[in-house]
C-alpha positions, 0 to 999 in steps of 0.5 A: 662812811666807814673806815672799812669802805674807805679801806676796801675801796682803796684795794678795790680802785688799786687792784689791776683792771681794764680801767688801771691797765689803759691808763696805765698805757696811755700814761706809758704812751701818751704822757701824764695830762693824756693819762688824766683823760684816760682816769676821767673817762674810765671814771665816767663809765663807772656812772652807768654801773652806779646808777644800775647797781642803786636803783636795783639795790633800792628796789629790792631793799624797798621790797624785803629786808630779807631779800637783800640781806641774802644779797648782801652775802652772795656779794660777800661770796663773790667778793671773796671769789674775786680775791682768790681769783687775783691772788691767783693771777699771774702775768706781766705788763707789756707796752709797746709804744706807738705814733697814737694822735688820738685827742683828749676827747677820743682818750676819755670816750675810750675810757668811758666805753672799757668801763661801761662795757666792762660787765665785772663793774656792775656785778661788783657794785651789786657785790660791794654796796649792799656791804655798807648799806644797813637794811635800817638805814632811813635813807638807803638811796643817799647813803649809797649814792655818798658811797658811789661818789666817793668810790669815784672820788678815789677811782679817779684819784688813784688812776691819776696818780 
């Protein structure tokens, strides 16, 4: 695992989203062990993004080096245009605090289903994986897979934090 993963990835998980933002107000609202909850659902809905994102990557590595290197560099350009897209943001948080009783279980489901239907997350990981996977690699599948633990592993610890 590269450095540069590791790095990215960092930015990545950091970088303002869905999954930060209801966190974030859930730790606002609710307090830090409600905020746990939320970071372990918004981890969860990750999985789905994941698996779709490994098993397309895998198909098309199986199907022509080509293929997917010319994926990799249309994930390079829309990596790119999300970084101009963020740089250009501007705007504030703003949270209003309310007599929420939904249980723990309810914030993780919540969690799971803003990271599950968030359409971004599996354009992104069809962006980004392909990144740090080589066309020569003997077990594309596993190196991915290690990769996605890992961006879940940080995800989570981040969100926590």
């Amino acid at each position: 695992m590269s450095a540069a993963f590791l790095l990215t990835s960092l930015i990545v998980v950091a970088s303002p989203g869905t999954g930060v933002l209801y966190t974030l107000a859930v730790a606002l609202t609710r307090g830090s062990r409600m905020s746990i909850a939320a970071a372990f659902g918004c981890t969860l809905g990750i999985i789905p993004a994941m698996l779709a994102a490994i098993v397309g990557l895998a198909a098309v590595l199986h199907t022509s080096a080509l293929a997917f290197a010319a994926l990799k560099y249309c994930g390079v350009a829309y990596l790119l245009y999300m970084a101009w897209q963020t740089l250009g943001e501007r705007g504030a948080l703003a949270v209003e605090a309310q007599g929420d009783a939904r249980s723990a279980g309810r914030v993780v489901l919540t969690g799971f289903l803003i990271n599950i239907l968030n359409p971004k997350l599996s354009i992104f990981f069809l962006a980004f994986l392909p990144q740090f996977i080589s066309a020569d690699d003997a077990h594309p599948l596993a190196t991915m897979l290690e990769l996605s633990a890992t961006f879940m592993a940080m995800t989570f610890a981040v969100f926590v934090l």
